[in-house]
N, C-alpha and C positions, 0 to 999 in steps of 0.2 A: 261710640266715638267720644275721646274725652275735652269738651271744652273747657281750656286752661285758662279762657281769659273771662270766661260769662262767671257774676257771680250774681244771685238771687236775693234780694232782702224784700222780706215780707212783714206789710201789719197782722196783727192779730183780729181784736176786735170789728167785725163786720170785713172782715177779708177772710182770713183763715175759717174760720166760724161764720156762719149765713146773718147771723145776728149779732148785735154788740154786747156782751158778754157783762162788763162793767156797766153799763147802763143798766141794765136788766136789772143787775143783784143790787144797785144805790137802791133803783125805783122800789125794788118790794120789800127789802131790811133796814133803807133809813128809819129810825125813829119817825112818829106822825110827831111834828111841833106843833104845838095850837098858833101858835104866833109864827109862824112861817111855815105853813103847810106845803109849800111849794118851793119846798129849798133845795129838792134835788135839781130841778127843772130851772130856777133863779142861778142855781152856782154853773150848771151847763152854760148859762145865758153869759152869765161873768163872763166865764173862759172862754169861750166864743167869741166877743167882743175883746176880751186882751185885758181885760179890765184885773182880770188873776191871771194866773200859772195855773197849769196842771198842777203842779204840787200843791197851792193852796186848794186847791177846786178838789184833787183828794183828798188832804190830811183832813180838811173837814165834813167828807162824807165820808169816812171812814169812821170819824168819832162819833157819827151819827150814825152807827148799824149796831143796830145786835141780831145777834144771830148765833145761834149755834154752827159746829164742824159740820155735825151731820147734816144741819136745816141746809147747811150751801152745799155741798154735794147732791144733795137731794134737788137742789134747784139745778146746778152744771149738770145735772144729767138731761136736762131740756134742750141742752143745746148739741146744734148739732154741726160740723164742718161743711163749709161750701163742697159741695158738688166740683169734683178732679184734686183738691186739695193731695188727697193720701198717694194721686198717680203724681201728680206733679214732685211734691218731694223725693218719690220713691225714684222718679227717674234722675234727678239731682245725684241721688247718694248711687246710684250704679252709672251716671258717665262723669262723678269725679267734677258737678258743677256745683262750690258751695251755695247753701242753701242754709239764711240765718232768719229768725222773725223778731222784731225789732217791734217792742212794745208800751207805750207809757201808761199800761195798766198793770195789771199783779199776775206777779208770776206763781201765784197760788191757783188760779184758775186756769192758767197755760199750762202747767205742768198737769196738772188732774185732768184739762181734756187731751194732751195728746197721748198720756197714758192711755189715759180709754179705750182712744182709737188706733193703738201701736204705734205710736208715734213719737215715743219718747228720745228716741235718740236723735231727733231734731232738734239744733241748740237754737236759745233765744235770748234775747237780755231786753229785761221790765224792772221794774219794782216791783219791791218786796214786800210780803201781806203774810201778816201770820195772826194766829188766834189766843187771845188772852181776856183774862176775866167778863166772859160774855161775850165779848165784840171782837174789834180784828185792828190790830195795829199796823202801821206801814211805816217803811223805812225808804230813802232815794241813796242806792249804792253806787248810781252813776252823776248825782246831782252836780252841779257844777263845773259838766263838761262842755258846756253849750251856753246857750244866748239867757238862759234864764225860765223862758216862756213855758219849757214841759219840763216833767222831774225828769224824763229817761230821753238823751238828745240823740235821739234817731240819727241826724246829718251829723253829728262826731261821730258816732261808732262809723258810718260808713266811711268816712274819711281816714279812722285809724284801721281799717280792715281791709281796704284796697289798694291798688298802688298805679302807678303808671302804665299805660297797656291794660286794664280790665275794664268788660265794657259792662257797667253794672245796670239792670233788672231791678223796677222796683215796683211792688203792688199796694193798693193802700184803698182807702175808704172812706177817711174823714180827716180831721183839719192838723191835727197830731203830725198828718203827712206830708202836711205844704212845706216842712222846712224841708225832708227829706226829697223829697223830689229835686233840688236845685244840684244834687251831686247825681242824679242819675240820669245813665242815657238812654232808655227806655221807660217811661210809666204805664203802668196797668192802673187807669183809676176808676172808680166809680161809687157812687151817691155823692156826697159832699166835697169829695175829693176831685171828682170832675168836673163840678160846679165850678172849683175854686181854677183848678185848668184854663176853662171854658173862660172865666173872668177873667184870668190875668194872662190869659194867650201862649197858656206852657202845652207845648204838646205832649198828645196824650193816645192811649190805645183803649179803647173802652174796655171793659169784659164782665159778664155777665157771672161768670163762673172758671174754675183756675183751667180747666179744659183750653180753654183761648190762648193760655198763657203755656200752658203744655205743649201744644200746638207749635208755636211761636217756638219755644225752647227746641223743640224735633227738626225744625227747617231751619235756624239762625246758622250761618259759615260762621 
């Protein structure tokens, strides 16, 4: 049966994937600073507090990595997709429910893991990370469609992709999500993302794993 009006927008990091994907790779290819040894963990702190943007809170952990192509594939191969992920999409793309993942990390490591896992013809929009003399440069191709706060504005894309009558689905995991959730009428949240629910009285659907949300998707009129 085809629901015309459900549409699905999902985070990446620590939703799609059991783990945070970006987190992982700052933590073990930033440069060690002698004079700021802790600056992956310090520029989290920024951006969590509001004190940056996503975009500064990357551009400058990105100047701070080296790494080889091969050394990061060799590390994305650790991670692994949450537990229903591959059923949940699959059932999206056979009843005709869109199904988009909405990311303010790089879409160098989204594309490498859903290839992996056959999952490529699931579309997404991130920022962009590519590889050049040692390190990995990043680019924002959606910057300045939102409030400022992330490079890639999750609640613009959702606003320019649905319309009147769609009653949109949204799952997520941490703070990246607090903007999106105010255009949606269902959230899936959990770790930081529920916290922030929980605080500010937005309801909310826990889930453990996308199974719940599979679930959810089988019984919703």
């Amino acid at each position: 049966m085809a629901h015309s009006k459900l549409k699905l927008f999902v985070d990446f990091d620590g939703t799609v994937t059991e783990k945070d994907v970006g987190d992982g790779i700052f933590s073990n290819f930033m440069r060690k600073n002698p004079a700021d040894e802790h600056l992956h963990e310090r520029l989290i702190e920024e951006w969590k507090a509001g004190r940056i943007s996503s975009q500064e809170c990357l551009t400058e952990e990105c100047a701070n990595m080296i790494v080889t192509e091969e050394e990061f594939q060799v590390e994305l191969d650790a991670y692994t997709l949450t537990p229903g992920f591959p059923e949940t999409a699959e059932y999206c793309v056979a009843n005709k429910i869109p199904i988009m993942i909405l990311s303010d990390g790089l879409d160098y490591y989204i594309e490498y893991l859903l290839g992996k896992y056959g999952l490529g013809h699931i579309p997404f929009l991130s920022n962009h990370m590519y590889f050049e003399n040692g390190g990995v440069e990043i680019e924002f191709p959606h910057i300045g469609k939102g409030c400022g706060r992330c490079g890639n504005c999750k609640r613009s894309h959702i606003k320019a992709l649905t319309g009147d009558g769609d009653r949109i689905i949204y799952a997520g995991d941490g703070y990246s999500d607090r903007f999106a959730i105010k255009d949606s009428d269902i959230v899936f949240a959990r770790s930081d993302l529920a916290e922030y629910c929980s605080e500010n009285d937005h309801e909310f659907l826990p889930y453990k794993d996308f199974y719940s949300i599979l679930t959810y998707l089988e019984n919703v009129e």
